[in-house]
C-alpha positions in Angstrom: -38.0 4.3 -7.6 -35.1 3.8 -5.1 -36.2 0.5 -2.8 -33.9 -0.7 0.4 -31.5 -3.2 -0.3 -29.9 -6.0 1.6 -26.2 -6.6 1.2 -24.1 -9.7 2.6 -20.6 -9.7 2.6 -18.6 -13.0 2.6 -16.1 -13.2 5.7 -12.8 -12.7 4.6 -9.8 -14.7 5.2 -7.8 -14.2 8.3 -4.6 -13.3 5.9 -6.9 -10.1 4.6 -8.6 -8.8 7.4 -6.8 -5.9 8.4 -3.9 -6.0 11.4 -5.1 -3.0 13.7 -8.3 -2.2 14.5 -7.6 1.8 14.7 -8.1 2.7 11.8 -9.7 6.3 11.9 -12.3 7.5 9.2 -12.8 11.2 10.9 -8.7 11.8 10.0 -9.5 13.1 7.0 -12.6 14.9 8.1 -10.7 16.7 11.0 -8.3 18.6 8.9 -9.3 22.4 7.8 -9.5 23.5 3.9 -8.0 26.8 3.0 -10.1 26.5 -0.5 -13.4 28.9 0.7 -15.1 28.0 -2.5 -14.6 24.0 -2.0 -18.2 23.4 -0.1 -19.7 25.4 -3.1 -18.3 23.5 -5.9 -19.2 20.0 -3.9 -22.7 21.2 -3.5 -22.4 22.4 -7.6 -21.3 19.0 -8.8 -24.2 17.3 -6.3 -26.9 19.4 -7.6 -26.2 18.9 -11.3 -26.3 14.8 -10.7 -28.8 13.4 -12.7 -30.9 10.2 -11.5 -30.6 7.8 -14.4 -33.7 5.9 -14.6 -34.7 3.1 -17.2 -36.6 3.6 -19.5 -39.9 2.2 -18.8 
């Protein structure tokens, strides 16, 4: 059974956190795909996922 989980991070040192503060995650989400078949296959690989659970 899936439960909600916590997660900390450690602060990072100044010499690896990143210079600009732009950085834009919808980029790659803005941009069209010519490939009419490519929500189809991403549906197809999410629906044939398998939940691996532990043998109990």
């Amino acid at each position: 059974m899936p439960l909600p989980t916590r997660i900390r991070f450690d602060a990072l040192p100044r010499e690896a956190v990143p210079r600009s503060l732009t950085a834009s995650f919808t980029d790659g989400w803005s941009v069209d795909v010519d490939d009419k078949n490519f929500i189809a296959r991403i549906v197809e690989q999410w629906r044939a996922q398998k939940l691996l659970l532990p043998d109990v």
